[in-house]
N, C-alpha and C positions, 0 to 999 in steps of 0.2 A: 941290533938297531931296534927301538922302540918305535912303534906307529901311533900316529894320532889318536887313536882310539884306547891304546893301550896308557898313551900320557892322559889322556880325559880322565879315565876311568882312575889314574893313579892320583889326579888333582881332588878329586873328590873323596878317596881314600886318606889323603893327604888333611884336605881338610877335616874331616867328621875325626878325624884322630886329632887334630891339633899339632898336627907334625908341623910347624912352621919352617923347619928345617929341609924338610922333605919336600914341601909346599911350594917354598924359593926356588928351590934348585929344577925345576920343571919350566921356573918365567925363564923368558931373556930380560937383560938387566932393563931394556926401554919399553915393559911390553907395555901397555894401553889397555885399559879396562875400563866397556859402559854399561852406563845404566838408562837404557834411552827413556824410561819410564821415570824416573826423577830428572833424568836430564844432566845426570853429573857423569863426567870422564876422572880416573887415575891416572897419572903416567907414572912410569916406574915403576921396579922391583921392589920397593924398599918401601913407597910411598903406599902399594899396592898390601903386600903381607901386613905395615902396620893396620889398613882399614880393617883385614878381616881378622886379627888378633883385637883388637877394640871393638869389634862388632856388640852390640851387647845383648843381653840376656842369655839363656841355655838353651842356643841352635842347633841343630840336628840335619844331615842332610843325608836322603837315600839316591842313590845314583838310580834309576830305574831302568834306563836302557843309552846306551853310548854307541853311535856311529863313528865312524872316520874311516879315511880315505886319506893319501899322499898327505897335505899337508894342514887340513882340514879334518873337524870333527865337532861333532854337536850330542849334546847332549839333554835329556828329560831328568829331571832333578826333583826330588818334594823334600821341602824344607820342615820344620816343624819347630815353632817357636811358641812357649808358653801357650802350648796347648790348641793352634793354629796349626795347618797347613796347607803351603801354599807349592802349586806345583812353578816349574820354572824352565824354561830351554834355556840353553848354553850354547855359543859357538865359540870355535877356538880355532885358532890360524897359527900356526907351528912357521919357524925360520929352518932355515937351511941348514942346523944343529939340532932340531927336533925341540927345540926350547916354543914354552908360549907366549906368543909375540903380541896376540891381541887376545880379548878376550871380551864379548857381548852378551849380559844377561836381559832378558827379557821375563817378564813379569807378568799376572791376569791384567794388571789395572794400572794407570798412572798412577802416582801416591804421591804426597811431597815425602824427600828426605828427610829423616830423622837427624834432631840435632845433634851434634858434638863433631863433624867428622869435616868440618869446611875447611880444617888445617890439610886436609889430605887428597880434596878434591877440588876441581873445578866448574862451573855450571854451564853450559850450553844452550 
């Protein structure tokens, strides 16, 4: 059995590889992911992997330290994008399969969203 902590840590390995395959298989198919800092929600597995394979420019993410607990885990993240970085917490809420069912990033600053991604999200 995988614990939250161990799927955090494998979401972010997951991601900086570009495993989108490896990536999926950690959501549950309805999971829900925010950005309370632009103010937009994903729902969905599907809706979710396409945002962060479209993401754009050469992102880079270092996992720096990852809690969890039962069904719960959070994480410290520094992103690096064209030459920027920006640090980030993560929280993540695991279903009764160990799949991630929700997922909350937080940010330094408010920002508006960048365009191209309104086919995949919604605003709040």
């Amino acid at each position: 059995m995988t614990t939250a902590h161990d799927t955090a840590v494998a979401y972010w390995a997951a991601a900086e590889a570009r495993d989108w395959v490896a990536f999926a298989t950690l959501l549950s198919e309805g999971v829900v992911y925010e950005l309370p800092q632009t103010r937009e929600r994903i729902h969905g597995r599907e809706a979710f992997v396409r945002f962060n394979v479209e993401y754009p420019g050469d992102w880079h993410v270092t996992d720096v330290r990852a809690i969890g607990e039962g069904s719960r885990a959070a994480t410290w993240a520094t992103f690096a994008v064209g030459g920027d970085e920006q640090p980030a917490l993560t929280f993540f809420e695991l279903d009764d399969d160990g799949l991630i069912e929700r997922i909350t990033d937080f940010w330094p600053e408010p920002y508006a969203p960048p365009p191209g991604r309104e086919h995949l999200v919604t605003r709040y």
